[in-house]
N, C-alpha and C positions, 0 to 999 in steps of 0.2 A: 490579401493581408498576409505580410510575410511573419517570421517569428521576431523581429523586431518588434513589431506594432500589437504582439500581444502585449494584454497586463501580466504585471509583475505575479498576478494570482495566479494566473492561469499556467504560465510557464513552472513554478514551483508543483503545480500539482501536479501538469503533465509529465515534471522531470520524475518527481517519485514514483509517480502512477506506473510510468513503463522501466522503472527502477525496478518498483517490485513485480510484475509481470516477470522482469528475466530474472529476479530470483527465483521465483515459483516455478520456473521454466528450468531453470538447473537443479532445482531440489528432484523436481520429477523426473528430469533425464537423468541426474548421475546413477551411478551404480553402486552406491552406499545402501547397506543393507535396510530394510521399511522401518526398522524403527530407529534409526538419527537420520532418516529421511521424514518422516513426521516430527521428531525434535526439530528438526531443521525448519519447516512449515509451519509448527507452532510457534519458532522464536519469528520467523518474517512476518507472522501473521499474528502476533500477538495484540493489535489492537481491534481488530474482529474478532478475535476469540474472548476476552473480555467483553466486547460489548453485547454477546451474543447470550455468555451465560449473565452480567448483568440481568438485561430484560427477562433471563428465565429461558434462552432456549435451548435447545441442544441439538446444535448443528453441526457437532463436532467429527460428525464421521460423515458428513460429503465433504469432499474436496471441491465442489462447486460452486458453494454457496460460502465456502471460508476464503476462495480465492477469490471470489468476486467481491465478498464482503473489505480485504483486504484490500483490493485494489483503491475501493472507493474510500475506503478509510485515508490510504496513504493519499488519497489524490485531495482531501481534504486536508491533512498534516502540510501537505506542500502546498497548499492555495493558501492556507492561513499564513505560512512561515514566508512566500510571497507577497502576499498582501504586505504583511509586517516591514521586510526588507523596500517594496515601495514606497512604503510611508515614509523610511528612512531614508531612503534617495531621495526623495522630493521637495524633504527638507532644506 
């Protein structure tokens, strides 16, 4: 199955998903000093940090579980915003 034959879902998530991957990849590699490299992390990561303190957690100091939490967030943003655009072409 090539990237053609994926759905329209899937491709949006996957395109954000490793979107935000190589943000979080450049946030941690550059050489800006730790704190607008955590402003940096909190703006790409803003919709797992929200959902985290919603539920009440506070996961705010591993970088592990806000970048994985973000990943899957965005990869949800772009399945949905896929989805969407499918509907629309298929019109």
């Amino acid at each position: 199955m090539g990237w053609k034959e994926l759905p329209a879902w899937i491709k949006g998530g996957i395109i954000l998903g490793v979107l935000d991957i190589i943000l979080v990849l450049y946030v941690i590699i550059s050489s800006h000093p730790l704190d607008a490299q955590l402003l940096a992390l909190g703006i790409v990561q803003f919709p797992s940090l929200f959902l985290f303190s919603w539920l009440g957690q506070n996961y705010t100091q591993n970088i592990y579980i806000i970048s994985l939490g973000g990943i899957l967030t965005w990869f949800l943003i772009g399945a949905i915003i896929g989805w969407i655009v499918g509907k629309i072409r298929n019109k």
